[in-house]
N, C-alpha and C positions, 0 to 999 in steps of 0.2 A: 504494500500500500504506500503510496506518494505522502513524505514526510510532512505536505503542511495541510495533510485532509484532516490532524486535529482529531477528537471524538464524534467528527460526522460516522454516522453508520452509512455502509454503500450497498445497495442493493441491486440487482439486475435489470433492468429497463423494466419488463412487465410485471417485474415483485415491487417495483418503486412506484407503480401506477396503481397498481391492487392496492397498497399500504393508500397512498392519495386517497384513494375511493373512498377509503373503507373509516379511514378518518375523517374525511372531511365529512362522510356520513354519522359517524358518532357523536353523542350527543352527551355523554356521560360526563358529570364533574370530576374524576378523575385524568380524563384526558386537557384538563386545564391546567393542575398542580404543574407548578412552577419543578424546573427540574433542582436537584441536590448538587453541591458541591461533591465532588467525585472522592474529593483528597484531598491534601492540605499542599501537597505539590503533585505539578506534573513530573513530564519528560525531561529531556534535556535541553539545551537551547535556549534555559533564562523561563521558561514555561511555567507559570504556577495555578494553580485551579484553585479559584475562591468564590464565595455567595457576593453579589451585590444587591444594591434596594435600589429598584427601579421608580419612575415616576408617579406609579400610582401605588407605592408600598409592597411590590411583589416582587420576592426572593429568589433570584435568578443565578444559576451556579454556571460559570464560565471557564475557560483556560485563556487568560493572560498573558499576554498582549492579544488582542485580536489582531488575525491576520488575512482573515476572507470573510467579510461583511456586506450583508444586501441591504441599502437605506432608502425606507420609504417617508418622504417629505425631502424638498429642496431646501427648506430648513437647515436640518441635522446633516444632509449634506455637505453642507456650505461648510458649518462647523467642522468636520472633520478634513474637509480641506485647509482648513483655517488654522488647523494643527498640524500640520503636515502631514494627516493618514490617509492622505487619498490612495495610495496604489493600494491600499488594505479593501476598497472598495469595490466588488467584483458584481454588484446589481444594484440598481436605479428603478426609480418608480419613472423615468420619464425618456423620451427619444434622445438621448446625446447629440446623434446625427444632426436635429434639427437645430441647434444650438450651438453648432462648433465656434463660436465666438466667445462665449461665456464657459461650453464645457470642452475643451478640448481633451481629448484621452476619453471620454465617454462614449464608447461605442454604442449602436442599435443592437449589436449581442448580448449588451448586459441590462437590456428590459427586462427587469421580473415583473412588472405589471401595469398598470395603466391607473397613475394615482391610486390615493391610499388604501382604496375598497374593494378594487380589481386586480387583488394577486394573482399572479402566475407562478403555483407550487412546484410544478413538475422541474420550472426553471430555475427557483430557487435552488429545488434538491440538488438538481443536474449541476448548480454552480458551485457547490461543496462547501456550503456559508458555512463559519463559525457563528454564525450568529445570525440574527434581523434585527432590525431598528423600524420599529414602527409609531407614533403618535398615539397621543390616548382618545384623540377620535377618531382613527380608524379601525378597523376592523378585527381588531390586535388577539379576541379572543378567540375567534375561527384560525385564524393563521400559529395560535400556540398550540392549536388540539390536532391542526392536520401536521405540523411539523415535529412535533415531540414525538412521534416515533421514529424520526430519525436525528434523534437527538440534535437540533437545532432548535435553539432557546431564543424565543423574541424578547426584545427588550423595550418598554415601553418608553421614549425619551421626545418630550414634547419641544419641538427646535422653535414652533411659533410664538409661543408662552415668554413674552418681554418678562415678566416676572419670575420666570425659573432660569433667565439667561447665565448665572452665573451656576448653580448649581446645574445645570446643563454641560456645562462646558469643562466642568472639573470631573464631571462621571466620564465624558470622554477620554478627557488625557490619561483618567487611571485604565480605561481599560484597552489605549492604543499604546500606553508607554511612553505617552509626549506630554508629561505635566508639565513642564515649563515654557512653549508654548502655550501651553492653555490659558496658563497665568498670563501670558502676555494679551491674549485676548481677550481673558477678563478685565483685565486694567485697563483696556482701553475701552470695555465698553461703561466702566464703571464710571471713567472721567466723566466720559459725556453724560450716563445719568445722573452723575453728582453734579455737573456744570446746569441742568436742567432745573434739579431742584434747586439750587440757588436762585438763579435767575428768576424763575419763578414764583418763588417763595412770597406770601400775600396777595398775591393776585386773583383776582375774581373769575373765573371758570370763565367763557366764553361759549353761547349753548350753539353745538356742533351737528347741523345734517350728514351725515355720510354715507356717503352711496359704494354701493359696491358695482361690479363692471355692467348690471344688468341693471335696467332701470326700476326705482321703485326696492332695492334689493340693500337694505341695512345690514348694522352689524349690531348684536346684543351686548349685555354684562355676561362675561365668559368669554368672550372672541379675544382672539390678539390687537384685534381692532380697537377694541372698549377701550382695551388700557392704555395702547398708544394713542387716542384723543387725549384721553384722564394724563398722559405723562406729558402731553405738548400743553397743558395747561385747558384744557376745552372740556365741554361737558355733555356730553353723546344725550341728544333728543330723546334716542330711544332707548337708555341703557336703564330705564326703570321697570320693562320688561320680563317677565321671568319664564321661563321654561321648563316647567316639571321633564326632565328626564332627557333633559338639551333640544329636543324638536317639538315641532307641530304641523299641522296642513300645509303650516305659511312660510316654513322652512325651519332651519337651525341659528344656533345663538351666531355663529360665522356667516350667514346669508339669508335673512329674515325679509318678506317682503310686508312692503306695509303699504296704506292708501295715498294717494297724492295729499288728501284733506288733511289727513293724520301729520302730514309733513307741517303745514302752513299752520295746523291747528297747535303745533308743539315750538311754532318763533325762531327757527333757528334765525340764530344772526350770522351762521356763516355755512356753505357747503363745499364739501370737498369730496370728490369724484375720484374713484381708481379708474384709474386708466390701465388697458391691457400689458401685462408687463414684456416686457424684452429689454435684453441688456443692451441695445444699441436704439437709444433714443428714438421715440417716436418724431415728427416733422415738426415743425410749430402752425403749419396747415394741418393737420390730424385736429392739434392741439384745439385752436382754434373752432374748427367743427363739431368736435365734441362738446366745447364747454359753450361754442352759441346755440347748440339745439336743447343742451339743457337750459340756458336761460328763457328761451320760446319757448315752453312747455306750459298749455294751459296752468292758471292756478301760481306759475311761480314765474309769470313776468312782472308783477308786482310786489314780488317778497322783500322784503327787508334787504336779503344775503345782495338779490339779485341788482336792485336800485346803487347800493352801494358797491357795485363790482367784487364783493367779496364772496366772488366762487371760484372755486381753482380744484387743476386736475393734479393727482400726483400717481406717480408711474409708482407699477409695485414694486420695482427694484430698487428704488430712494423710500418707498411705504416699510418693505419689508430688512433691509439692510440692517445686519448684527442685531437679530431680534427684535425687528421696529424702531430700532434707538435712531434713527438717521430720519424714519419719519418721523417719528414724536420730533426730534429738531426741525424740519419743514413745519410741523403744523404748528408747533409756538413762535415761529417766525412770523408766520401768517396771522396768530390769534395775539401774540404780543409784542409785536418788531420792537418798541423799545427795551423791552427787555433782554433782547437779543441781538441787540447790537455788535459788531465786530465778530458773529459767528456765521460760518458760511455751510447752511448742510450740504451743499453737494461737494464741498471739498470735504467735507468729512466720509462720505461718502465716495470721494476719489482714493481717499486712505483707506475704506474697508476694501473695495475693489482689488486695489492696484498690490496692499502690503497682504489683505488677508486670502485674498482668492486668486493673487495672480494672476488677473488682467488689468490692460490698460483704464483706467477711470476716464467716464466720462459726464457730459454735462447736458443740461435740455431735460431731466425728469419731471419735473414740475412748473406750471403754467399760471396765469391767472387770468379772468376771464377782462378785469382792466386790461392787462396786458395785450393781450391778443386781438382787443375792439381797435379798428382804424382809429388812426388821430386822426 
């Protein structure tokens, strides 16, 4: 057996697809226990086998350093590149191919599935994972019942969660064996949310519309969204919402739809619009299109945001950047420019790009709808 398949079990083509079935078909609470620490060491090679605590409290027994990992969310992706463990990474929840500007070295052969609910096990199996990295809203607990019988252990590690960014980032480094990069990522995202809350500090909330890329399409209390309003100093229209059991008809706390009326009936004084993300800038015609068909929009050519040109679009790659930390810096720029004087987000954001993922930084993420009206 090849020295870095680790405690994967290997099994035959048609015995690896019967096992697939025959899990994915079981239903039993037993096929969810978290697997045991094997030993207190491995092999040779620096290897040691230990329990970790995963994101949602569940006790995960791994071998040390991870060295073939399948990560679903671009998230916790990011993060592991951001540590240096990307050749550790042998599956993607998303096309490489289509993205060779952002992901180079991501090939179309290491699709295990198609976003975080549509795993592909057969693929996983076949790519001899030490492990999966999946989110705690996806589908985490079908994907630990059809894989533990071949001993790969999913690990729950939420990479969108602005609020778990640094204990995120420290569970990583221990189990790639890069804690001092990790730490250097942590300190830099801690500046900025320590320069945030200062800046901030006394300021009146600022009550915040946000749209997601589908009209009508909000974010709740629980979304990564929430809290990056809440951290750029704004106060989310709809974040007084709650959801027995995170969904309903009208979607989930990350993509809730609500009524136009609901909008105008709840004041905001400002909107901000995701725009579709790619890491090489949308046009400032795009820009423009987008954020004038949202101001002609029955019901909000009179709004408050609208009259006062304070509606702007921001790309998910400046939204989502180190945790949201790079948005929350956009939207308190927007919701308190004096307080934010002399900070530039998208050059902060040229430094997560350029120092932590290794491409070039760039600029044009975010728009405003002043901006973009003829003089």
């Amino acid at each position: 057996m090849p020295s870095d398949l680790g405690h994967v079990q290997q099994h035959p083509p048609l015995q690896r697809r019967a096992l697939l079935l025959a899990a994915a078909a079981a239903g039993g609470a037993a096929a969810l226990l978290p697997l045991r620490a094997r030993a207190q060491t491995g092999g040779g090679g620096g290897n040691k086998t230990t329990t970790i605590t995963d994101d949602l409290g569940r006790r995960v027994g791994l071998t040390l350093p991870l060295r073939r990992v399948v990560v679903f969310n671009r998230y916790t992706t990011e993060f592991i590149r951001a540590i240096g463990a990307m050749p550790a990474v042998v599956g993607v929840d998303f096309d490489g191919g289509k993205f060779p500007d952002y992901w180079p070295g991501v090939t179309r052969d290491m699709l295990a599935g198609s976003g975080q609910t549509s795993v592909n096990y057969e693929a996983i199996v076949g790519m001899r994972a030490d492990a999966v990295f999946m989110p705690r809203n996806s589908d985490w607990k079908k994907a630990a019942q059809v894989l533990q019988p071949f001993g790969i252990p999913v690990i729950v590690v939420t990479g969108w969660d602005l609020l778990k960014h640094e204990w995120n980032v420290t569970l990583l480094g221990q189990l790639f064996g890069r804690p001092e990069p990790a730490a250097r990522l942590n300190a830099f995202y801690r500046h900025w949310r320590d320069t945030l809350r200062s800046r901030l500090q006394g300021v009146t909330p600022r009550r915040v519309y946000f749209e997601e890329v589908g009209d009508y399409k909000t974010a709740l209390q629980g979304s990564g969204w929430h809290d990056m309003i809440e951290a750029g100093g704004g106060l989310n229209v709809f974040g007084d919402i709650q959801l027995p059991g995170g969904s309903s008809p009208r979607g989930n706390v990350q993509n809730f739809t609500v009524d136009p009326e609901e909008v105008l009936a709840r004041r905001p004084e400002v909107i901000i619009k995701l725009q579709p993300g790619q890491y090489l800038p949308h046009t400032r015609e795009f820009s423009a299109e987008l954020l004038n068909k949202l101001a002609a929009r029955p019901g909000l050519q009179d709004a408050a945001p609208v009259r006062s040109g304070q509606v702007y679009h921001l790309s998910y790659y400046l939204a989502s950047g180190c945790s949201k930390i790079t948005g929350a810096l956009q939207i308190a720029q927007w919701l308190h420019p004096q307080r934010m004087q002399g900070i530039d987000p998208e050059a902060v954001m040229g430094r997560w790009l350029q120092d932590f993922q290794g491409v070039p930084p760039q600029r044009g993420y975010a728009y405003s709808l002043t901006g973009v009206r003829p003089r």
